[in-house]
MMTF fields as JSON, N, C-alpha, C and O atoms, coordinates in Angstrom:
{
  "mmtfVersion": "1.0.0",
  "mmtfProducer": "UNKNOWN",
  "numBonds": 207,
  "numAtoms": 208,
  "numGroups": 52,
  "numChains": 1,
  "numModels": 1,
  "chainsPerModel": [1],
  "groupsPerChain": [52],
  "chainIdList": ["A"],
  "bondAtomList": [4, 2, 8, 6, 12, 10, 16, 14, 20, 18, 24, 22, 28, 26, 32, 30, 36, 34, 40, 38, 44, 42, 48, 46, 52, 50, 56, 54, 60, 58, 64, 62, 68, 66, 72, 70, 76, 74, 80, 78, 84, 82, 88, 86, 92, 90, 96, 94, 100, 98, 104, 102, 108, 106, 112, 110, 116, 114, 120, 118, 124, 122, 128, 126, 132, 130, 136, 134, 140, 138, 144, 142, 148, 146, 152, 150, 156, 154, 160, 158, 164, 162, 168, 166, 172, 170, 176, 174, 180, 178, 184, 182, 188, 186, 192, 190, 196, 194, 200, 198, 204, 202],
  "bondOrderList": [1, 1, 1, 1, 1, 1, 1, 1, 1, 1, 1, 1, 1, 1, 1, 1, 1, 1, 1, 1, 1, 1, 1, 1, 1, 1, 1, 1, 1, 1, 1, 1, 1, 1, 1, 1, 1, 1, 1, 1, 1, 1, 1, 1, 1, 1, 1, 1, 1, 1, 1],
  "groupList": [{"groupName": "UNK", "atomNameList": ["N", "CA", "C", "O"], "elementList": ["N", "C", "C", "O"], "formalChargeList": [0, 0, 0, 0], "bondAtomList": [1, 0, 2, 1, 3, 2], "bondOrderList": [1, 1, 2], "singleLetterCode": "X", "chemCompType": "L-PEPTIDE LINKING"}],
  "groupTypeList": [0, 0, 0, 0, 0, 0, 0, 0, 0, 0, 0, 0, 0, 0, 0, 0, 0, 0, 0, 0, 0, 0, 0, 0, 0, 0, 0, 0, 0, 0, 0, 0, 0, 0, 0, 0, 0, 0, 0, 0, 0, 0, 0, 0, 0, 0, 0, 0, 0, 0, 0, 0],
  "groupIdList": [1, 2, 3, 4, 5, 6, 7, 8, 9, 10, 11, 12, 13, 14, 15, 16, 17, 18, 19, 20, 21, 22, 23, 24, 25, 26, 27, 28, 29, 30, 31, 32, 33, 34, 35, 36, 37, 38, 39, 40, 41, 42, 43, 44, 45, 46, 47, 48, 49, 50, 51, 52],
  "secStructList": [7, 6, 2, 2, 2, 2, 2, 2, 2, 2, 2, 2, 2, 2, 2, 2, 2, 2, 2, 2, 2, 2, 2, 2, 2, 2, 2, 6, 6, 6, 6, 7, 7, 1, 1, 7, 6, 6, 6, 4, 4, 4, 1, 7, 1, 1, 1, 1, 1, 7, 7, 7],
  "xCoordList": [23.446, 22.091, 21.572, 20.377, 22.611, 21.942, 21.22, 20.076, 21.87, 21.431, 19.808, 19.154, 19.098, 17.659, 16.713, 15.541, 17.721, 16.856, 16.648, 15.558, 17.518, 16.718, 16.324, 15.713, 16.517, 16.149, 14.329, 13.437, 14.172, 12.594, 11.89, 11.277, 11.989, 10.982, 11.475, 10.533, 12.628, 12.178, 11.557, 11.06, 11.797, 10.85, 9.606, 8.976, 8.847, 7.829, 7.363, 6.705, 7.62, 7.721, 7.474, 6.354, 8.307, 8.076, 7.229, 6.319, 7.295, 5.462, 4.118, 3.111, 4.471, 3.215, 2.724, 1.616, 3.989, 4.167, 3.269, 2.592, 3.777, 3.574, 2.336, 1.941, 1.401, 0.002, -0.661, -1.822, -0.528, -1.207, -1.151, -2.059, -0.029, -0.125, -1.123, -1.784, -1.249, -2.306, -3.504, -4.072, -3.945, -5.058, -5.72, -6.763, -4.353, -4.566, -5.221, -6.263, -4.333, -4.841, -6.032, -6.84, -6.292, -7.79, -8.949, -9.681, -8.959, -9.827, -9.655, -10.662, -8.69, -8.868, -9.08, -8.83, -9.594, -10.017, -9.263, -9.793, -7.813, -6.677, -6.747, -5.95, -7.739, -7.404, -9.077, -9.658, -9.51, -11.19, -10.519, -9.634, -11.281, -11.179, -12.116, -12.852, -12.288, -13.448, -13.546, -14.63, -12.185, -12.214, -12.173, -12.588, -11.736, -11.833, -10.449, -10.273, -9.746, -8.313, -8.058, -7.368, -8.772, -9.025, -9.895, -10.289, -9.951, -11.164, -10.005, -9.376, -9.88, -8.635, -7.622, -7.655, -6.67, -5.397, -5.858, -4.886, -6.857, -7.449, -7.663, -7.434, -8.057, -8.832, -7.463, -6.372, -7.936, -6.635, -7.081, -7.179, -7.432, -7.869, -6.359, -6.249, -5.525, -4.327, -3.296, -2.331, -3.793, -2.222, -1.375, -0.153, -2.081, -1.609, -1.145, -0.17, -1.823, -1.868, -1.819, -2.807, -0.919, -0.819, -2.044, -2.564, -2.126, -3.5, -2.94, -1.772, -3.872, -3.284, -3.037, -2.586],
  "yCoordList": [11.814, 12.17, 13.372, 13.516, 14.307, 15.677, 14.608, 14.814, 13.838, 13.693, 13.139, 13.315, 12.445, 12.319, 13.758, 13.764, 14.926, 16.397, 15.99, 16.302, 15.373, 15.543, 14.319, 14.326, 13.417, 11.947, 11.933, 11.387, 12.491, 12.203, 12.748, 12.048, 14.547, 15.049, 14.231, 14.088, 13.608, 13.615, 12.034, 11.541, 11.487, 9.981, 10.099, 9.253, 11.257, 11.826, 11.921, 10.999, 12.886, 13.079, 12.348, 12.274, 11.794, 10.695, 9.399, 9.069, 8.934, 8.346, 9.051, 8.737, 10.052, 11.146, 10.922, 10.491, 11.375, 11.049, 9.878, 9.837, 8.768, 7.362, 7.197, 6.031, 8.192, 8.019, 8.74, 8.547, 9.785, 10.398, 9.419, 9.303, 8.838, 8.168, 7.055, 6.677, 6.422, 5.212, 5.826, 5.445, 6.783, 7.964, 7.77, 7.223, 8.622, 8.382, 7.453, 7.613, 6.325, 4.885, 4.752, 4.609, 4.808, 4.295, 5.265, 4.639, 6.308, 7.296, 7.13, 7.426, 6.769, 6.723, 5.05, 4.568, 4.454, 3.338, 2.044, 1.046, 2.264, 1.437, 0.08, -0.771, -0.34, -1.83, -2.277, -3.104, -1.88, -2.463, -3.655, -3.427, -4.864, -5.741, -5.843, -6.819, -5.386, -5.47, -6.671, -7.247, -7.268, -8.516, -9.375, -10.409, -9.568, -10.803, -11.73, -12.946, -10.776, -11.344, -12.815, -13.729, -12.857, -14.381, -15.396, -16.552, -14.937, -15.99, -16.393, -17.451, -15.262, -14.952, -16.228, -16.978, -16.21, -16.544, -18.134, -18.629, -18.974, -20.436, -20.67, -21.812, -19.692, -20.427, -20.384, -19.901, -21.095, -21.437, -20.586, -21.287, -19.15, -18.565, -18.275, -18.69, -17.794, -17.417, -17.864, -17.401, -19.272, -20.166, -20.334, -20.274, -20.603, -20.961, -19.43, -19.523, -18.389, -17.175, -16.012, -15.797, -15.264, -14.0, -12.663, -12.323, -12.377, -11.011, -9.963, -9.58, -9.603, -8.585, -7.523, -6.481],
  "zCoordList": [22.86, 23.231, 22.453, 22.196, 22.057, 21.487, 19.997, 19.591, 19.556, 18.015, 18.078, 17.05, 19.297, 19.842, 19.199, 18.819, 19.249, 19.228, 17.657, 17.177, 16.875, 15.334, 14.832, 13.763, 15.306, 15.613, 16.176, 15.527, 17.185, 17.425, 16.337, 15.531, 16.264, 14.986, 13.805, 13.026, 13.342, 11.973, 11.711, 10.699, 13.01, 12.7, 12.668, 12.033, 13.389, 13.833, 12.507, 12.025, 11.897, 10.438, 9.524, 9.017, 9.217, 8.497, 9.086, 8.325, 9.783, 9.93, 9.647, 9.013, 10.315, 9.633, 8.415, 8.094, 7.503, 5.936, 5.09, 4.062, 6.391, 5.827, 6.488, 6.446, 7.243, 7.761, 7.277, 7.637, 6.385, 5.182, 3.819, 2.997, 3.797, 2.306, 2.429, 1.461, 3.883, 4.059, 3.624, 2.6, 4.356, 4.844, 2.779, 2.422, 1.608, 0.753, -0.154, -0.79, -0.1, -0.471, -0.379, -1.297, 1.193, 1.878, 0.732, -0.035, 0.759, 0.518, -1.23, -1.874, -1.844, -3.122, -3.669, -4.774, -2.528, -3.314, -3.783, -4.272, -3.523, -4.155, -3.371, -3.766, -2.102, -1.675, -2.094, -1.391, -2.848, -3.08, -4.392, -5.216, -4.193, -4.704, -6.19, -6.049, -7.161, -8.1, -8.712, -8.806, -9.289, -10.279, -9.516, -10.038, -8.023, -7.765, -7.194, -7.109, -6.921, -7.449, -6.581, -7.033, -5.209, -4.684, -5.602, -5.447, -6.089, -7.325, -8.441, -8.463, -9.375, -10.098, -10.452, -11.427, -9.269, -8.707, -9.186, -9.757, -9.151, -8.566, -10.397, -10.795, -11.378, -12.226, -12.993, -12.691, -14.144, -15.379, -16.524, -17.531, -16.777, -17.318, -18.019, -19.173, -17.6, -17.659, -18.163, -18.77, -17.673, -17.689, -18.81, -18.677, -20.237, -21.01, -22.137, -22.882, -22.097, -22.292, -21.478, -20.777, -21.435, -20.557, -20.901, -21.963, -20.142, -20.34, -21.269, -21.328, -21.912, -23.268, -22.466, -22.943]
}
């Protein structure tokens, strides 16, 4: 039971961590879609040639 005493804060912690890095993401833009990538995925733009 004592090992709970460093067991709660540091899970605490580290979610925190991992709720600033979302926080990040969100605010810098990294899940906005510009090209399309559901459009993308469907056409044969690609297929025969890889993107430079």
């Amino acid at each position: 039971m004592e090992v709970l005493i460093i067991l709660i804060p540091v899970s605490l912690f580290l979610g925190g961590i991992g709720l600033l890095a979302f926080f990040y993401t969100v605010r810098t833009n990294q899940y906005d879609d510009p090209e399309g990538d559901s459009r993308r995925i469907l056409s044969g733009q690609w297929d025969d040639h890889p993107k430079p």
